[in-house]
KOLKOL-250302 format. One line per 5 residues: number of its first residue (from 1); their letters; for each residue x, y, z of N, C-alpha, C, O. Coordinates in Angstrom, 2 decimals, padded with zeros to 5 digits. Layout:
residues N
NUM = a = X:Y:Z:X:Y:Z:X:Y:Z:X:Y:Z | ...
end
This chain:
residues 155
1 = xxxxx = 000.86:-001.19:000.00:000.00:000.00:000.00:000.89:001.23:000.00:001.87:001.24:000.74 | 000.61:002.34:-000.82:001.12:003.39:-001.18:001.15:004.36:000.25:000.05:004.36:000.81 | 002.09:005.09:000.87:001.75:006.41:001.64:001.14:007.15:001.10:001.43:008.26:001.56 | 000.09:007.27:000.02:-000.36:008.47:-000.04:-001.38:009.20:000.79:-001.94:008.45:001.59 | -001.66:010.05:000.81:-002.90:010.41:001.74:-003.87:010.38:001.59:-004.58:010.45:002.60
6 = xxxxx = -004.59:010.23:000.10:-005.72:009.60:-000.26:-006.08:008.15:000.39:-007.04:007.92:001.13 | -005.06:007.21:-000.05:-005.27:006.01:000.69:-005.52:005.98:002.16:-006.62:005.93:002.71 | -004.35:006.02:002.71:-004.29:006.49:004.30:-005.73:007.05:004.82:-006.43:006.61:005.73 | -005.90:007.96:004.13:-007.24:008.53:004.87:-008.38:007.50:004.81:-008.96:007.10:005.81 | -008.64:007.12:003.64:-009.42:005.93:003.58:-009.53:004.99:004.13:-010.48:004.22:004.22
11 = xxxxx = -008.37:004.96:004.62:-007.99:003.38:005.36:-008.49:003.59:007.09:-009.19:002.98:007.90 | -007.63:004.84:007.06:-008.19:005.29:008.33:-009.88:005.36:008.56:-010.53:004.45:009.08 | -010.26:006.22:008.23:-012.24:006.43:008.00:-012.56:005.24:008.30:-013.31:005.17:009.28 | -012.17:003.91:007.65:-012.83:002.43:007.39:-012.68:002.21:009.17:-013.57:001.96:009.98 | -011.24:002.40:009.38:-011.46:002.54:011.45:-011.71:003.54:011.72:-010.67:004.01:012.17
16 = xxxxx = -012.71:004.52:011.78:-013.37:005.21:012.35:-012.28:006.34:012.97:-012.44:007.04:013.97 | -011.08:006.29:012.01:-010.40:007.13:012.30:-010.43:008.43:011.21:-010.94:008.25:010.11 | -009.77:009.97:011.63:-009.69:010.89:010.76:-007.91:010.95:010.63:-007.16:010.82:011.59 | -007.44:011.20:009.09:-006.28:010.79:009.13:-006.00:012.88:009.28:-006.10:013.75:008.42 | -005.61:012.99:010.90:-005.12:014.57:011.34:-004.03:015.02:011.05:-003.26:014.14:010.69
21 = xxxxx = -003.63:015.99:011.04:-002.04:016.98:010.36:-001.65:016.04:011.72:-002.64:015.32:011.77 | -000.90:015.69:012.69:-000.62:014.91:013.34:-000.29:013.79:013.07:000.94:013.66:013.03 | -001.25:012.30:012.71:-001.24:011.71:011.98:-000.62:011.85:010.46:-000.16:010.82:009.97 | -000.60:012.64:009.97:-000.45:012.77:008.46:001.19:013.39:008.48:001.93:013.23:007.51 | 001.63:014.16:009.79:003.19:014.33:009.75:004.22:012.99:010.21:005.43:012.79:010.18
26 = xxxxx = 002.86:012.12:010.70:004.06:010.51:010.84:003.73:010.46:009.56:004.31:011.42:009.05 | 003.16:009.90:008.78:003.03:009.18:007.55:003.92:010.03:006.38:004.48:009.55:005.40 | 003.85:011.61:006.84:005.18:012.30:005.81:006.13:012.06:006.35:007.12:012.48:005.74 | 006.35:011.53:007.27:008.29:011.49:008.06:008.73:010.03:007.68:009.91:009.76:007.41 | 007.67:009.06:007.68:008.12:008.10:007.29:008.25:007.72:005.76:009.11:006.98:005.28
31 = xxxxx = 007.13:008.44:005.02:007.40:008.08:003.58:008.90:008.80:002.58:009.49:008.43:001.56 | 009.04:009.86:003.44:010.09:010.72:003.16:011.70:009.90:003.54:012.62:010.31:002.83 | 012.04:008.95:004.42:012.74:008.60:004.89:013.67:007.70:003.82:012.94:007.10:003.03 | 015.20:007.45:003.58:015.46:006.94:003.31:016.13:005.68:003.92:016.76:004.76:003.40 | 015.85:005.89:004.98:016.17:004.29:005.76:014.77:004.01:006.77:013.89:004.87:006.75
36 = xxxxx = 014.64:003.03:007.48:013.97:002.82:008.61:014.74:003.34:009.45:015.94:003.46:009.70 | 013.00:003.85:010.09:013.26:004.99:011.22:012.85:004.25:012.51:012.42:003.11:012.31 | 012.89:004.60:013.58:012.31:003.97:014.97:011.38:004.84:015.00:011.19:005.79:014.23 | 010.64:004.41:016.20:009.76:005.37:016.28:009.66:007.10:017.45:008.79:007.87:017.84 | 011.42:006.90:017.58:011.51:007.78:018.34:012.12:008.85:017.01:011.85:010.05:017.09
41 = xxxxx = 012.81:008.42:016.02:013.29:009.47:014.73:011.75:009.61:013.75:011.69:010.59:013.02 | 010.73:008.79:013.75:009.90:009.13:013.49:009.24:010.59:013.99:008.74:011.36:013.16 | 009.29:010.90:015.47:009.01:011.70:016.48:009.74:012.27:016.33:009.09:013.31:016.34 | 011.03:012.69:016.11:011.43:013.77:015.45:011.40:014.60:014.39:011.56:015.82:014.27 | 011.06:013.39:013.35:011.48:014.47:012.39:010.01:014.34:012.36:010.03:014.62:011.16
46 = xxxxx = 008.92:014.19:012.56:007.72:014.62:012.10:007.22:015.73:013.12:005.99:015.76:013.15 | 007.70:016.46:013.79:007.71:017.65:014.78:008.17:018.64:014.56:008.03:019.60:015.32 | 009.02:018.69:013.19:009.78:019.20:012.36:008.30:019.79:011.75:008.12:020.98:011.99 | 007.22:019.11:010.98:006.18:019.66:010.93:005.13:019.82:011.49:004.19:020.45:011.03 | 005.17:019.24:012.59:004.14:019.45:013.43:004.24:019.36:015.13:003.98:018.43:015.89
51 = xxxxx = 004.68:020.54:015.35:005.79:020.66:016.84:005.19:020.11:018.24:005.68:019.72:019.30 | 003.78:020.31:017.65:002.60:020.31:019.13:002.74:018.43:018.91:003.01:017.88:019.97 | 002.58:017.49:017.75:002.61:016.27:018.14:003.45:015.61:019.12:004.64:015.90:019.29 | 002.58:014.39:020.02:002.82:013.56:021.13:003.17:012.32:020.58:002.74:011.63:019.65 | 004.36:012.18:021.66:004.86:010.47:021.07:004.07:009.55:021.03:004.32:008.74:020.15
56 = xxxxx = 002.79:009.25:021.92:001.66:008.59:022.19:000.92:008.53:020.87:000.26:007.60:020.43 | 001.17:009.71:020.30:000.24:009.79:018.85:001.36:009.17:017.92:000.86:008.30:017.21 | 002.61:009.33:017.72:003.46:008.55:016.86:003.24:006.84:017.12:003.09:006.07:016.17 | 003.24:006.46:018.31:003.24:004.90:018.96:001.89:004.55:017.86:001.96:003.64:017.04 | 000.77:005.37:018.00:-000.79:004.75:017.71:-000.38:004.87:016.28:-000.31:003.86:015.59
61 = xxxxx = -000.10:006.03:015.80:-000.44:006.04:014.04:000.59:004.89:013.19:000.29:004.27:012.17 | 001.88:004.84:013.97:002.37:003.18:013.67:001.90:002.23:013.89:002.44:001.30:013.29 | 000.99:001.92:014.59:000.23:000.74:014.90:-000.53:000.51:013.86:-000.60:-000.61:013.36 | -001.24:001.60:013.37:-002.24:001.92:012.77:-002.01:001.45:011.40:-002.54:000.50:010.81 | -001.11:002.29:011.00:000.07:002.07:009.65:000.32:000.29:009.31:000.21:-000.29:008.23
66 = xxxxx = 000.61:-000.17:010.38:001.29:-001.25:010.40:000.01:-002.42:010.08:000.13:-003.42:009.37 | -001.13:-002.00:010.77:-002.44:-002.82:010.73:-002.94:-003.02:009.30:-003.34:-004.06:008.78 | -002.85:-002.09:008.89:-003.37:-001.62:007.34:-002.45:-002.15:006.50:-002.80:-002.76:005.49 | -000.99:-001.94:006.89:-000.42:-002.80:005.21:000.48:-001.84:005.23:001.58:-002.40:005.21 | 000.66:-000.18:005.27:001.24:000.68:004.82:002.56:000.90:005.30:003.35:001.56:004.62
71 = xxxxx = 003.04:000.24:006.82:004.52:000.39:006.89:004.37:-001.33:007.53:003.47:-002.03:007.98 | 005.83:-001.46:007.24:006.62:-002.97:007.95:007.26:-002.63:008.98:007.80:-001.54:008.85 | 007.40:-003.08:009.85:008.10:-003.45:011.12:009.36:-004.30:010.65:009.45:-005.29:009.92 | 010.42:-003.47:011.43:011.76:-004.52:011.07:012.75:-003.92:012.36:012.65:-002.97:013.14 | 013.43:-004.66:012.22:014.72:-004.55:013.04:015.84:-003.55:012.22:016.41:-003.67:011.13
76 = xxxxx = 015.89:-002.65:013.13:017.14:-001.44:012.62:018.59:-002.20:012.78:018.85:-003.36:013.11 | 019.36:-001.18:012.45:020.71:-001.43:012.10:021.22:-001.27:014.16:022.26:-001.64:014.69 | 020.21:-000.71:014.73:020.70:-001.15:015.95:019.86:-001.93:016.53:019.71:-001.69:017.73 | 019.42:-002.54:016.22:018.64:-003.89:016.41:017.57:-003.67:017.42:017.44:-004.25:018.50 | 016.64:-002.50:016.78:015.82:-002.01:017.83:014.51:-001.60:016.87:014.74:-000.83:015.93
81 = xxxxx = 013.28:-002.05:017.05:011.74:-002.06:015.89:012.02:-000.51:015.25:012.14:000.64:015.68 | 012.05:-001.03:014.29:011.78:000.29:013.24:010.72:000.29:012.20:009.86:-000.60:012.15 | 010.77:001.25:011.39:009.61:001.15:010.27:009.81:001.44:008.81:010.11:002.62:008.63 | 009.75:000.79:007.82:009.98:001.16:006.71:008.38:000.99:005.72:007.53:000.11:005.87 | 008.36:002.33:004.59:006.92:002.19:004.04:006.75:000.65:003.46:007.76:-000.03:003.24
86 = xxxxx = 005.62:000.20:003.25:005.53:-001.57:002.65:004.93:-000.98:000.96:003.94:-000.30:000.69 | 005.57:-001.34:000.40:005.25:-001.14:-001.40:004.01:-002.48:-001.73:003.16:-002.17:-002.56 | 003.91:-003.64:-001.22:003.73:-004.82:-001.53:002.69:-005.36:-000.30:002.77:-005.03:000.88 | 001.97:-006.01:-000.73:001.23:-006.67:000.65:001.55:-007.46:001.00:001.09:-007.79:002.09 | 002.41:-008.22:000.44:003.08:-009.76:000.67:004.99:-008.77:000.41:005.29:-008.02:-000.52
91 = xxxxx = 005.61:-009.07:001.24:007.07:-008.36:000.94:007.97:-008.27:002.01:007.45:-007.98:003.09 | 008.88:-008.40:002.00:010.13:-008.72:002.56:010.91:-007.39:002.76:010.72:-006.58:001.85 | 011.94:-006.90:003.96:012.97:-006.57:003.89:014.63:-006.82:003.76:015.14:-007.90:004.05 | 015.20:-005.94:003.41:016.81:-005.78:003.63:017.23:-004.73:003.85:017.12:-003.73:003.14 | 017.98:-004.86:005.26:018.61:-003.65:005.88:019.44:-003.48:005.91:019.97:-004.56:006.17
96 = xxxxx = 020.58:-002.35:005.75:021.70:-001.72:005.40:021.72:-002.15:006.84:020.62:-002.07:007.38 | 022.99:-002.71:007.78:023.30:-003.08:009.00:023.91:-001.55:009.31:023.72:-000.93:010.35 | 024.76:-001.05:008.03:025.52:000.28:008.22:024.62:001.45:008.35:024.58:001.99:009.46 | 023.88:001.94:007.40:023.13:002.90:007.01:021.56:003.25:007.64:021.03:004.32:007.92 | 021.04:001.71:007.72:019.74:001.14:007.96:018.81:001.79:006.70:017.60:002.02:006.82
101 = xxxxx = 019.54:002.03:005.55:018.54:001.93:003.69:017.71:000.82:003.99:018.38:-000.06:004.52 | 016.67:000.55:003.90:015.78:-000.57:003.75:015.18:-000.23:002.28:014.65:000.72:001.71 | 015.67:-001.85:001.95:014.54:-002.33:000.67:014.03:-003.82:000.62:014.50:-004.89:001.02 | 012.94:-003.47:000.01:011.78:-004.48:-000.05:012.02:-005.33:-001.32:012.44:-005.07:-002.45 | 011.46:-006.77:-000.49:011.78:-007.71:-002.21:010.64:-008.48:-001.57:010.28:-008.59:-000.40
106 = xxxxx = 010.17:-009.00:-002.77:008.76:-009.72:-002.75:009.02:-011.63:-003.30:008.32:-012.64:-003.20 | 009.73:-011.48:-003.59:009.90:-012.92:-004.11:010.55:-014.22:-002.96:011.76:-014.45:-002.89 | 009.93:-014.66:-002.44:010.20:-015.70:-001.54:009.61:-016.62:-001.49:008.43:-016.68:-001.15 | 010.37:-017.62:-001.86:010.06:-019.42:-001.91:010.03:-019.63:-000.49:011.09:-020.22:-000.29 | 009.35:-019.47:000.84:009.55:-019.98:002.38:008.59:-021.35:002.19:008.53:-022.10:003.16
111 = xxxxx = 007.89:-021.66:001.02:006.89:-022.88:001.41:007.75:-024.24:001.91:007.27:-024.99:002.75 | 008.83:-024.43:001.40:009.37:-025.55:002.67:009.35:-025.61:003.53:008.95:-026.62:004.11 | 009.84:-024.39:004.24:010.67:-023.96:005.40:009.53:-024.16:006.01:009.56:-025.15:006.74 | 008.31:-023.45:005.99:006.90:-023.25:006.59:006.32:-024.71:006.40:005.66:-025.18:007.33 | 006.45:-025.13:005.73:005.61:-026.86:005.50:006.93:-027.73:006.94:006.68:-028.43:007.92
116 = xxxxx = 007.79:-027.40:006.59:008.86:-028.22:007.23:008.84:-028.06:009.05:009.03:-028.87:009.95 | 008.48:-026.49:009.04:008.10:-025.98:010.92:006.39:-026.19:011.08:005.71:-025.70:011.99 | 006.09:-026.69:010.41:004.64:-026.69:010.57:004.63:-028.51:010.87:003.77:-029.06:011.55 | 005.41:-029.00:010.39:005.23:-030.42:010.47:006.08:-030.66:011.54:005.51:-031.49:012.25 | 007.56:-030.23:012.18:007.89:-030.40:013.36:007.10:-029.84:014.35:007.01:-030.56:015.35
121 = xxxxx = 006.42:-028.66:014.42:006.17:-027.92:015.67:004.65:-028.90:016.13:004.23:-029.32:017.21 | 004.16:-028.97:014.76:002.80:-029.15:015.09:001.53:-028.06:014.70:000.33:-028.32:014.67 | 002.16:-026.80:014.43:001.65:-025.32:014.21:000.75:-025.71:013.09:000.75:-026.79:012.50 | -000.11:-024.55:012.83:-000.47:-024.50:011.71:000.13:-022.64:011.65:000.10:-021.73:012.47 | 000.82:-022.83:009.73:001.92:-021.48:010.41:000.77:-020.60:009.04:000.59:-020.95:007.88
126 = xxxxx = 000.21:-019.46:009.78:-000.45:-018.70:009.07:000.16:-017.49:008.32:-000.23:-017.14:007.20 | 001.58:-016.62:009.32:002.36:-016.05:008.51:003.56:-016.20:008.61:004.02:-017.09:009.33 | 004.48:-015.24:007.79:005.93:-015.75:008.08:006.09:-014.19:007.75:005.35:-013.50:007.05 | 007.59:-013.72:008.65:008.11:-012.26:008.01:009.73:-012.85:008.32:010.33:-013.57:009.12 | 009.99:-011.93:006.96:011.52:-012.38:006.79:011.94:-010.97:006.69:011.29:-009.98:006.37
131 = xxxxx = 013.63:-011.16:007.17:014.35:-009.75:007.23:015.67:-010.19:007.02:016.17:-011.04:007.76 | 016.33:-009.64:005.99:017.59:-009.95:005.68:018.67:-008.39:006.03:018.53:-007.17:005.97 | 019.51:-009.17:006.31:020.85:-008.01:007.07:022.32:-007.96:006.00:023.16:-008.85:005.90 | 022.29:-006.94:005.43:023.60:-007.03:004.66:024.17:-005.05:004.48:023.51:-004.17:005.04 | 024.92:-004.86:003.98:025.52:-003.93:003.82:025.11:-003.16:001.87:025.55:-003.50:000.77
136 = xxxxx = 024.52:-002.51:002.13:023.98:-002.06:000.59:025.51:-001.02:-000.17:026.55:-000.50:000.24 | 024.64:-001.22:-001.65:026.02:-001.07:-002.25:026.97:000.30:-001.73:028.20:000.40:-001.66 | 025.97:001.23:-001.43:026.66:002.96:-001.41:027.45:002.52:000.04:028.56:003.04:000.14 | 027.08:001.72:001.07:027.91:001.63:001.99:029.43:000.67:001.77:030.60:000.97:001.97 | 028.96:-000.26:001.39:029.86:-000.95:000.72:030.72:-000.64:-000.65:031.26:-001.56:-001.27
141 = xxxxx = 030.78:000.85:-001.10:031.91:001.39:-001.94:032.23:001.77:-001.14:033.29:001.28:-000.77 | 031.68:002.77:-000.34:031.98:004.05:000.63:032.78:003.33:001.81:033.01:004.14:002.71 | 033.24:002.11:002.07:034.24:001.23:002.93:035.49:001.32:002.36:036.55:001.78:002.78 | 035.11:000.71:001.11:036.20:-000.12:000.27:036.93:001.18:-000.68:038.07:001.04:-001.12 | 036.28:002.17:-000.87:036.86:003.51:-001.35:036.33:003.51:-003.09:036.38:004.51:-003.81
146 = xxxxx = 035.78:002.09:-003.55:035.15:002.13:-005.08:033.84:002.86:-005.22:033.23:003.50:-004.37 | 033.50:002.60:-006.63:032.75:003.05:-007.09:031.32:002.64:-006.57:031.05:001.47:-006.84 | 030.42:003.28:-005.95:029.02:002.96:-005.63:028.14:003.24:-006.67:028.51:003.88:-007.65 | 026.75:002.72:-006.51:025.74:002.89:-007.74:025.72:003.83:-008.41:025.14:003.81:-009.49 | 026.62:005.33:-007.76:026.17:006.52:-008.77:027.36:006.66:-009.88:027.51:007.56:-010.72
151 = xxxxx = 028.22:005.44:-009.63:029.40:005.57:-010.47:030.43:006.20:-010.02:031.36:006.37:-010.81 | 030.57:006.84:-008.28:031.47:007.53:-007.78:032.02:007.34:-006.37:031.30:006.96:-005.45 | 033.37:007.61:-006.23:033.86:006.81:-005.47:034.06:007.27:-004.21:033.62:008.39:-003.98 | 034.64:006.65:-003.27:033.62:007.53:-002.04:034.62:008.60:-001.07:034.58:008.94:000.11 | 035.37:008.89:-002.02:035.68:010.37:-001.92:035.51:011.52:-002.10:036.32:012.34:-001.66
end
């Protein structure tokens, strides 16, 4: 699901919610972001536009977000819940361990893995979330001193 605010609002209304300049400065702080944020840099930088918002209101409108489809929950680069927007309803992350860039990939074969813990545990396994940890390319020139995606080196 898209951040836009058309959606969002809609989504919201359907829970009997109004999507408020409050609400609507988490959903710009996070769509704006180029890495996953926690929800305490969420609370910052969305105070940036809207000074009077309460962390209590950042905690709920991630919940909220998260219920609906529109952000993922993942583990930051300091290994502490963060949020990145979800492009996909079914979708995966990868987190820059360095940077915390998160990107989304949708393609995952887990039906073994899930047939295979479903038949040891006994479960019946309804979802699965996967999160992969690696070092993305701009961090990984910007180490090694080569060329990163923009073709430049990290000097």
């Amino acid at each position: 699901m898209a951040l836009d605010a058309d959606t969002i609002s809609r989504s919201f209304a359907e829970r009997g919610l109004r999507l408020t300049r409050q609400r609507r400065a988490v959903v710009d702080a996070v769509a704006a972001a180029g890495a996953s944020l926690s929800a305490l840099q969420v609370f910052d930088a969305a105070r940036e536009r809207c000074p009077e918002l309460g962390l209590t209101t950042v905690y709920r409108t991630l919940e909220v977000l998260s219920e609906i489809g529109a952000v993922r929950r993942v583990h930051g680069p300091d290994h502490c819940e963060a949020f990145v927007p979800a492009g996909a309803a079914h979708g995966h992350t990868v987190v820059c361990s360095s940077c915390g860039r998160a990107t989304e990939f949708t393609k995952c074969d887990m039906h073994a893995v899930v047939e295979a813990a479903a038949r040891q545990t006994g479960y019946e396994i309804t979802e699965h979330f996967l999160q992969l940890s690696g070092i993305c390319a701009a961090c990984h020139a910007a180490a090694s001193g080569a060329p990163g995606p923009s073709g430049k080196g990290a000097g």
